[in-house]
C-alpha positions as CSV (number, residue, x, y, z in Angstrom):
1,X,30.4,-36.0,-18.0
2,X,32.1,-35.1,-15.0
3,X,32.9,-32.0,-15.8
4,X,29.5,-30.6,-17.8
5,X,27.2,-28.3,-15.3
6,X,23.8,-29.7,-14.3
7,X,21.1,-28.3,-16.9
8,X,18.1,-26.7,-15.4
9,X,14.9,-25.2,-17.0
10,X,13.1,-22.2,-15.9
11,X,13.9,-19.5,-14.1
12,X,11.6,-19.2,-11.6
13,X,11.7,-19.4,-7.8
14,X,12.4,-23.2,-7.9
15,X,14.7,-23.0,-10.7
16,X,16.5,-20.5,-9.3
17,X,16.1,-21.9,-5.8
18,X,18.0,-25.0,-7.1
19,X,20.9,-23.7,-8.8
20,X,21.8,-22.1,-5.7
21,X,21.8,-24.8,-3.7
22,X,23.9,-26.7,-6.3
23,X,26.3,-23.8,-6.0
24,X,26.4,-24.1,-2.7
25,X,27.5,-27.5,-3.3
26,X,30.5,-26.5,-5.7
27,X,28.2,-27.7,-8.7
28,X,27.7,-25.6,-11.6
29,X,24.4,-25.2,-13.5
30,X,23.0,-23.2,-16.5
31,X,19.4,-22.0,-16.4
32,X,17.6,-21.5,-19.4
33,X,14.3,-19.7,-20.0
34,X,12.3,-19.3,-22.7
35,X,11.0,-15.5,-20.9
36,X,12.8,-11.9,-21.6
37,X,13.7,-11.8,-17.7
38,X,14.5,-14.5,-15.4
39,X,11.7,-14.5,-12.5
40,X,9.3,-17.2,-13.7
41,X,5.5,-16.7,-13.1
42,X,5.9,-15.4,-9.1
43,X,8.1,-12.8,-9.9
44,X,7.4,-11.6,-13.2
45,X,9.5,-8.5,-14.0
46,X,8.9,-5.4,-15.3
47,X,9.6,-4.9,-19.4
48,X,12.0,-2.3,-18.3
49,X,13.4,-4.2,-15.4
50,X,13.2,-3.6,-11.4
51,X,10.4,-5.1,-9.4
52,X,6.9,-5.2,-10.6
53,X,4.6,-2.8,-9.0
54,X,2.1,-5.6,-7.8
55,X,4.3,-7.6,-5.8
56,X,3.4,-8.0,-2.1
57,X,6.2,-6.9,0.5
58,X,6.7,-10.5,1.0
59,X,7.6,-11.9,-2.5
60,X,9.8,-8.3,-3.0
61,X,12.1,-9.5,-0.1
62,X,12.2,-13.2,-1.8
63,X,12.9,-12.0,-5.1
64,X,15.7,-10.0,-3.6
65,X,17.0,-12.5,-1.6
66,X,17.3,-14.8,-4.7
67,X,18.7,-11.6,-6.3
68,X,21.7,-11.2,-3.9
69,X,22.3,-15.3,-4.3
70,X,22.9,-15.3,-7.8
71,X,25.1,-12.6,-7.9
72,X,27.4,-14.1,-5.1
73,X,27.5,-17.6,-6.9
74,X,28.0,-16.1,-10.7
75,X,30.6,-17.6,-11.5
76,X,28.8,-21.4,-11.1
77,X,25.3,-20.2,-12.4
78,X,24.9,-19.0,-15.6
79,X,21.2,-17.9,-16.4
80,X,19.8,-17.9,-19.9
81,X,16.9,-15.8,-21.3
82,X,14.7,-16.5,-24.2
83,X,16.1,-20.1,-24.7
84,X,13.6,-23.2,-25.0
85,X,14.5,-26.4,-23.6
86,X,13.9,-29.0,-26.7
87,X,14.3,-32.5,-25.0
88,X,16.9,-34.9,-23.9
89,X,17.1,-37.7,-25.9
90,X,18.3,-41.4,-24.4
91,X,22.2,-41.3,-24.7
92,X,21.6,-37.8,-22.1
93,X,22.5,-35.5,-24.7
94,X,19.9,-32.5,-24.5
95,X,19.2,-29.6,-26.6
96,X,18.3,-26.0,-25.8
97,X,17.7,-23.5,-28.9
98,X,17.6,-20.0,-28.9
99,X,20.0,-17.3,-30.1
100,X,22.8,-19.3,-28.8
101,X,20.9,-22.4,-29.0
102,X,22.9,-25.7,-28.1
103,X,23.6,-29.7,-27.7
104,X,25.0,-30.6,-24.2
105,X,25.5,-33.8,-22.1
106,X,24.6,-32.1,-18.9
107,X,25.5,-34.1,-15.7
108,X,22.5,-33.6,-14.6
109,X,18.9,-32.7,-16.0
110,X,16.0,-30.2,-13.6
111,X,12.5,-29.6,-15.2
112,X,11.4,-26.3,-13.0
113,X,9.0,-25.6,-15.7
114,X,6.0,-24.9,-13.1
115,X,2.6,-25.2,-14.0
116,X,-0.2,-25.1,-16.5
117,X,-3.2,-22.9,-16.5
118,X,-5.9,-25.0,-16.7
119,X,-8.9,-23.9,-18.9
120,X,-12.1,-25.9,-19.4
121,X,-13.6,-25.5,-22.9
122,X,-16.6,-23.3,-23.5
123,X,-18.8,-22.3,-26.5
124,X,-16.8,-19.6,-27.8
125,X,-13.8,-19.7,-25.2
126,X,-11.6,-19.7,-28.4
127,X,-12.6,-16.1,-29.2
128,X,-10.3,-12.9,-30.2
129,X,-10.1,-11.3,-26.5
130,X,-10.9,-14.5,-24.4
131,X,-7.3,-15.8,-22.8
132,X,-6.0,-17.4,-19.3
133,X,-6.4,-15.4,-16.3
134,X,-3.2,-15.9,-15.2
135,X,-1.6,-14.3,-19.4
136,X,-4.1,-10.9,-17.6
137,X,-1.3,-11.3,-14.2
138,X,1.3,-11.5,-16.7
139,X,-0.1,-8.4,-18.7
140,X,-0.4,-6.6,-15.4
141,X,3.4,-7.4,-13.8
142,X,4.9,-6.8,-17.0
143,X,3.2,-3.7,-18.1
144,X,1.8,-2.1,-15.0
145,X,-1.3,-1.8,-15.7
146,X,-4.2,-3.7,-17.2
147,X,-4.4,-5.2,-20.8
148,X,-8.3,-3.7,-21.5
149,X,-11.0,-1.6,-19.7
150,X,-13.5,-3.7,-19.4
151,X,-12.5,-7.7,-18.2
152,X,-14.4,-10.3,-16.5
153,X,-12.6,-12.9,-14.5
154,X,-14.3,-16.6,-15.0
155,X,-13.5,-19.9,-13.5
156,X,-12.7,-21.0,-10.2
157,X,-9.6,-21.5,-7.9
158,X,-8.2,-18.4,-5.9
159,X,-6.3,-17.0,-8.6
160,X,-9.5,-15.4,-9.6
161,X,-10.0,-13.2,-6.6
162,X,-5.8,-12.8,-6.4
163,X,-6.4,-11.2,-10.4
164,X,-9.1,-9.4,-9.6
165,X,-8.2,-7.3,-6.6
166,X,-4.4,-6.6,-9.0
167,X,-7.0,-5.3,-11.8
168,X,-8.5,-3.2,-9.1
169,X,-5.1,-1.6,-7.3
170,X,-4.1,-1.2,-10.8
171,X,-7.0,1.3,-11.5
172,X,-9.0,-1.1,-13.5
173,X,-11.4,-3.7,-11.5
174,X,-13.3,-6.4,-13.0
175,X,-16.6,-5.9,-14.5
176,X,-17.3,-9.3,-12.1
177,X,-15.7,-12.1,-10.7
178,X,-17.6,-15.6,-12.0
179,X,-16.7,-18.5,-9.3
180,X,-18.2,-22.2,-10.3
181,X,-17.4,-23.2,-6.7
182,X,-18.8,-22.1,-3.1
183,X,-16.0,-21.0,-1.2
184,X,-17.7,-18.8,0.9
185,X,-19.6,-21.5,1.6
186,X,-16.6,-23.8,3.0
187,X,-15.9,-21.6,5.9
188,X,-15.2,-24.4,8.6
189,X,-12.4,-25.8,6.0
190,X,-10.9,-22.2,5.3
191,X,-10.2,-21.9,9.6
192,X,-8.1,-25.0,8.9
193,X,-5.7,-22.7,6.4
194,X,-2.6,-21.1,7.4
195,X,-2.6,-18.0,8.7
196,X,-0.6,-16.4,5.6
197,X,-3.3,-17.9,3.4
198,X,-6.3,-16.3,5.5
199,X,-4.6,-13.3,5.7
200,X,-3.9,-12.9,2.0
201,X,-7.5,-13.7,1.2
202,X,-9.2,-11.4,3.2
203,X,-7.1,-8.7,1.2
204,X,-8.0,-9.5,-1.9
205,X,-11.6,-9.6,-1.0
206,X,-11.7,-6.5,0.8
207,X,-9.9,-4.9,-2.1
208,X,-12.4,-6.2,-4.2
209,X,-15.5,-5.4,-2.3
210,X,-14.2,-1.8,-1.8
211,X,-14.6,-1.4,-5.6
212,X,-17.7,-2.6,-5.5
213,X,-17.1,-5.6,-7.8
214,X,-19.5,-8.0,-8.3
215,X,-18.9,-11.8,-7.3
216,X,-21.1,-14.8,-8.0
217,X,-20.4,-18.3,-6.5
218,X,-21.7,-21.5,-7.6
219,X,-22.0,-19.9,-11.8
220,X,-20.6,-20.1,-14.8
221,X,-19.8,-18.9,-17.9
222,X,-21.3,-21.2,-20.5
223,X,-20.8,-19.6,-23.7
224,X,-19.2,-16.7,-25.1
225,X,-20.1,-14.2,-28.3
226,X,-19.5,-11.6,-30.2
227,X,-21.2,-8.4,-29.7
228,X,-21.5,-4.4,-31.3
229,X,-20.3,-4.3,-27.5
230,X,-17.1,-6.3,-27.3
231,X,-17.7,-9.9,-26.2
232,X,-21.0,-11.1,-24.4
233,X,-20.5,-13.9,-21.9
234,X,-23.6,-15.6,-20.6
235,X,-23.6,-16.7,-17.2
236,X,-25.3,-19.8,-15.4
237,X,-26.6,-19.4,-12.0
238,X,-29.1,-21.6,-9.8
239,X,-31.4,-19.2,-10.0
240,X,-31.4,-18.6,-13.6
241,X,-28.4,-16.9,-16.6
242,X,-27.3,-13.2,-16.9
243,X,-24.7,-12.2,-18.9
244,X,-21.9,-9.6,-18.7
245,X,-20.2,-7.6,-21.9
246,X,-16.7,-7.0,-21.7
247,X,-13.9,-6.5,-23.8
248,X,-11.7,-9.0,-22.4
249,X,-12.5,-12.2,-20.8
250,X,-9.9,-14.3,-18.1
251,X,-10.7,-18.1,-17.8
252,X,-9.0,-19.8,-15.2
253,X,-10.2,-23.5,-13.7
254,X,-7.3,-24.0,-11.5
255,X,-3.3,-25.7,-12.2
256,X,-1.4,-28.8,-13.2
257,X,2.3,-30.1,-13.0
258,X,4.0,-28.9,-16.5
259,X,6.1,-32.0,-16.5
260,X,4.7,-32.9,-20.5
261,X,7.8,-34.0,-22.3
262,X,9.7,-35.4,-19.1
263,X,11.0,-38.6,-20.3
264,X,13.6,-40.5,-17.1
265,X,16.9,-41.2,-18.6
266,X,18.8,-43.9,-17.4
267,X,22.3,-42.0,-18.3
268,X,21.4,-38.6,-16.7
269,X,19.2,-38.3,-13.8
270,X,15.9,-36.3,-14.7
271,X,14.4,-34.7,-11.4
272,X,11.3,-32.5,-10.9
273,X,10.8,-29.2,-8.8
274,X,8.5,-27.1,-7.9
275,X,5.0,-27.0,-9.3
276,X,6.9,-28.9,-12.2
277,X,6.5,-31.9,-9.6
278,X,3.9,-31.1,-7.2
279,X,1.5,-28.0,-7.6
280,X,2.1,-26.4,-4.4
281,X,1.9,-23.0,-5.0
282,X,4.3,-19.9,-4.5
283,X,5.2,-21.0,-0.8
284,X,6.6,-23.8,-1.8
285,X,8.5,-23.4,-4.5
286,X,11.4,-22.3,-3.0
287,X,11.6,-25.3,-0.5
288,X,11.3,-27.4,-3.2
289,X,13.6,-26.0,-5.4
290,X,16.0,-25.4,-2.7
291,X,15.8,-28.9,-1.4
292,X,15.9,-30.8,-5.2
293,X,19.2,-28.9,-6.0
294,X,20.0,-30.2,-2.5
295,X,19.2,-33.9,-3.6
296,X,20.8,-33.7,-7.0
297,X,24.4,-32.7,-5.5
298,X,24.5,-35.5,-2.7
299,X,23.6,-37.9,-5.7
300,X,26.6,-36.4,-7.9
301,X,29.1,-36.3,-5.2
302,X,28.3,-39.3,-3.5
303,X,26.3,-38.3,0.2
304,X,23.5,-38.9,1.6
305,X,20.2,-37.4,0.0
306,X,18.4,-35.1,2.6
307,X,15.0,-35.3,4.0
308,X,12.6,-32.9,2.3
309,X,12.0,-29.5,4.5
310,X,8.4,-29.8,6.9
311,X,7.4,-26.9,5.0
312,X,6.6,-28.8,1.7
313,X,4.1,-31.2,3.8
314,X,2.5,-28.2,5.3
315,X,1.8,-26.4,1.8
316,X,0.6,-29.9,0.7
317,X,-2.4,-30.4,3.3
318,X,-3.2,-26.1,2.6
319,X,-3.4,-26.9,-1.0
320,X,-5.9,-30.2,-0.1
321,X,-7.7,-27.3,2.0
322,X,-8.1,-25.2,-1.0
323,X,-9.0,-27.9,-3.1
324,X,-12.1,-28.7,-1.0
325,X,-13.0,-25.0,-0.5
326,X,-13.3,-24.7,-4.4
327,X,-14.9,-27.9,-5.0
328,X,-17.4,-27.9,-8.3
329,X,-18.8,-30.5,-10.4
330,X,-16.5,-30.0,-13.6
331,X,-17.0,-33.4,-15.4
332,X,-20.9,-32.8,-15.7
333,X,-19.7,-29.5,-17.3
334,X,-17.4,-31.0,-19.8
335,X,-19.8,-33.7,-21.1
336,X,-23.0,-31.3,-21.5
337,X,-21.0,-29.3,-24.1
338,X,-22.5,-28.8,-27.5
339,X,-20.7,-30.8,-30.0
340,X,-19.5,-27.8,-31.8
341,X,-17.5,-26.9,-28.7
342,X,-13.4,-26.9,-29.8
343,X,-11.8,-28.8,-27.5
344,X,-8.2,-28.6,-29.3
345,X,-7.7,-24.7,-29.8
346,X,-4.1,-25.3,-31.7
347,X,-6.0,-27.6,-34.6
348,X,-9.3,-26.1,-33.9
349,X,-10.7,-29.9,-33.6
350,X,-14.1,-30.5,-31.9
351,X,-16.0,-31.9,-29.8
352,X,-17.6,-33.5,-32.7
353,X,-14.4,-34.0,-34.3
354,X,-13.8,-36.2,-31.1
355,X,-16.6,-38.4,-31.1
356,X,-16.2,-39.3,-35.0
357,X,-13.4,-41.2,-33.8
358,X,-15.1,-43.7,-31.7
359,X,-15.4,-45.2,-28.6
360,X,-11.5,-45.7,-27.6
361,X,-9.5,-44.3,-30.3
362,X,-6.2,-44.5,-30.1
363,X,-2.9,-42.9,-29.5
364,X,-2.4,-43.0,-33.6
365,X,-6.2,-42.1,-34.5
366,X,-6.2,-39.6,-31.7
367,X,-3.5,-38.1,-33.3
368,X,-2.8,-38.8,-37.1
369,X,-6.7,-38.8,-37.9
370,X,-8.2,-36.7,-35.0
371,X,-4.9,-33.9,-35.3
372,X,-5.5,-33.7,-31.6
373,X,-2.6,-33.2,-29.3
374,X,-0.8,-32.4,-32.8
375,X,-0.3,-28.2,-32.4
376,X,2.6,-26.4,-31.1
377,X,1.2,-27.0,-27.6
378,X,1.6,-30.9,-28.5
379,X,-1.8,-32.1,-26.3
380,X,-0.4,-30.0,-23.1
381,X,-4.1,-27.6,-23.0
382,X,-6.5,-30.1,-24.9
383,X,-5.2,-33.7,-23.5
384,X,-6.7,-33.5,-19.6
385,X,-10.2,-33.0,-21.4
386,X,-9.9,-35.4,-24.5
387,X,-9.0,-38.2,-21.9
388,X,-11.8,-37.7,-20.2
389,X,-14.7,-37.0,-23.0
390,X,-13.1,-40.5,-24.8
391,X,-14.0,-42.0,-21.2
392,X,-10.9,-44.0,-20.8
393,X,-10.5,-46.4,-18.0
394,X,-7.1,-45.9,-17.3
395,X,-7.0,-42.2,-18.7
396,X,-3.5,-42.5,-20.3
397,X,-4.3,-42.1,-24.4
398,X,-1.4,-40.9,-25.7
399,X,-2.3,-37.4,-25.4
400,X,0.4,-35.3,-23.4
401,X,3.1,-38.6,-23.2
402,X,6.4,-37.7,-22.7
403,X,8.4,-37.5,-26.4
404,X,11.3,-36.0,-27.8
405,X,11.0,-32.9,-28.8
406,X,9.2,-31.3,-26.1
407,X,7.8,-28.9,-28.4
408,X,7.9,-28.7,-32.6
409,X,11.4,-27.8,-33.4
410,X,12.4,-26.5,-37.0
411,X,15.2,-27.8,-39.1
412,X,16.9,-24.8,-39.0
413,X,17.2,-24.8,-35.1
414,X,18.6,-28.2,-34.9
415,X,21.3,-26.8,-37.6
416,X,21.8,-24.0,-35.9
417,X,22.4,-25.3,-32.9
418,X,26.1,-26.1,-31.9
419,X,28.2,-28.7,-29.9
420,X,28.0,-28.2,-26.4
421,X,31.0,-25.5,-26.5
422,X,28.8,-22.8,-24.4
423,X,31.3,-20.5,-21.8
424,X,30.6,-20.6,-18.2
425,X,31.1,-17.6,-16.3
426,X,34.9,-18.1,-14.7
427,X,36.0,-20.7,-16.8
């Protein structure tokens, strides 16, 4: 196994971040993607390539930087577009598919898959025209401009005001921004953020304001509907409900580690980067990245593993910051739904669906008789919330456990998938 390359998924600043390092190192690596464009979430490219027209000055000079790296090591990193990493299974053979889909024993195994989008159900959040926030940044970096005239930003977290001031330099500003939190509230805790941080804020917000949109702290949107106007979202305030119509709604309630389907392996080493391990955010991706591929070579050539970079621990106490800034009573939320509320969007199972189970179902009734967890995104949207509506004491129910396949994989993809025999750039 000596000779196989270390096998890393995503392409995004830590994946990228790592296999540089690992070049660096002598090591070779393939990166696989399941996007058009390597660039991940941060950097987000254009369809028809070049830098996306949102992009601050600052993540244009990483992106290029990164750029300029890859091209110097291409003959150790080989980068792979619109490939899906399928799982490794306990002897360290892995499997990619894909248009040159593939078996490997890779000598070495990094998950920089990043993070999920985290999205509460609501009445009606299932709706034609109601999708993540962050799909609307995608929309918007991809396309250059935004996906509908009308949209309405919902949730909490500062993605929300990050969206809605893109919507807004992009010609189109939200109809409102809906924040369950107080953050303007939490000004003592905001002085404790970096400086970068503050700074970046008050843009947004002044973008926004400029526009004249409208943002409400401390509501929510607590059911969505169809309308002869597009959709109708009602809004819960202390002081009462309103509603907004738009034609496109953005949920967003915050991020997680995308580690679902990250099983350790005793024959390969398995490590984590990024938001994959930690979500830190955009700042510190490329630390982490940087300093895992760092890791992972000392390990495979026998040195010393290094300590990780300052850098990491200061993004870790401003992402405790934010967390307290954005603080909201989300449980409370959850468990006042209506029992008509989906909770699983792939199976469309709910909350009644759920409850018919029992008490403390288990894994096997959660899945095989509930069908929840059981949908291409195999429990990685729906398992956070069913663990916590079944009220389990140790919150660990099966739902979202690592297994092999990461995903649903066809017949025809294992079939078509070959040997590890794939060509390396300079071999």
């Amino acid at each position: 196994m000596s000779d196989q390359p270390v096998l890393i998924i995503g392409a995004g600043v830590a994946g990228l971040s790592a296999a540089i390092a690992l070049a660096e190192a002598g090591l070779r690596s393939i990166v696989v993607d399941q996007a058009i464009l390597p660039g991940g979430m941060i950097h987000r490219q254009p369809m028809e390539g070049g830098i996306t027209k949102i992009s601050s000055a600052t993540l244009r000079k990483q992106w290029q930087q990164i750029s300029n790296e890859l091209r110097r090591h291409a003959t150790l990193i080989t980068v792979l577009n619109q490939h899906r990493y399928c799982g490794v299974d306990h002897t360290g053979q892995a499997m990619v598919s894909g248009a040159a889909g593939f078996f490997m024993r890779p000598r070495g195994l990094i998950l920089a898959t990043g993070a999920i989008e985290r999205v509460r159900p609501r009445q009606g959040w299932t709706l034609r025209g109601v999708q993540t926030a962050g799909s609307i940044q995608i929309h918007l970096k991809t396309n250059g401009e935004a996906p509908a005239r009308r949209i309405l930003i919902a949730g909490s977290g500062p993605l929300l005001f990050a969206v809605g001031a893109q919507l807004a330099n992009a010609g189109t500003p939200p109809v409102a921004i809906i924040e369950a939190g107080h953050p303007f509230a939490n000004s003592m805790n905001a002085l404790t953020l970096p400086v970068a941080y503050l700074r970046e804020a008050a843009g947004y917000i002044a973008t926004l304001l400029r526009h004249r949109v409208p943002i409400m702290t401390g509501a929510q949107v607590s059911r969505i509907e169809t309308d002869v106007e597009g959709l109708a979202a009602t809004i819960e305030t202390r002081k009462g409900t309103c509603s907004f119509t738009a034609d496109l709604i953005g949920l967003h309630d915050g991020i997680s580690s995308n580690d679902y389907g990250a099983p350790d392996c005793s024959v390969v080493p398995v490590l984590k980067a990024g938001d994959c391990r930690e979500p830190l955010g955009a700042r510190a991706a490329a630390l982490d990245g940087r300093h895992v591929g760092e890791v992972l070579s000392a390990r495979l050539q026998g040195r010393n593993e290094p300590l990780p970079p300052a850098g990491i621990e200061t993004e870790r106490k401003a992402q405790a910051h934010l967390k307290r800034i954005y603080t909201r009573n989300e449980i409370s939320q959850l468990f006042a739904l209506p029992s008509s509320t989906v909770i699983c969007r792939c199976e469309n199972r709910t909350l009644d669906d759920l409850r018919n189970l029992g008490d403390q179902p288990t894994e096997r009734e959660l899945r095989l008789e509930g069908r929840f967890g059981m949908g291409a995104c195999q429990g990685r949207f729906c398992g956070e919330w069913v663990n916590q509506l079944i009220n389990s004491e140790t919150g660990k129910t099966g739902i979202g456990a690592a297994r092999w396949p990461v995903r649903p994989v066809s017949i025809a993809e294992i079939l078509d998938a070959k040997p590890s025999s794939i060509h390396l750039r300079g071999e």
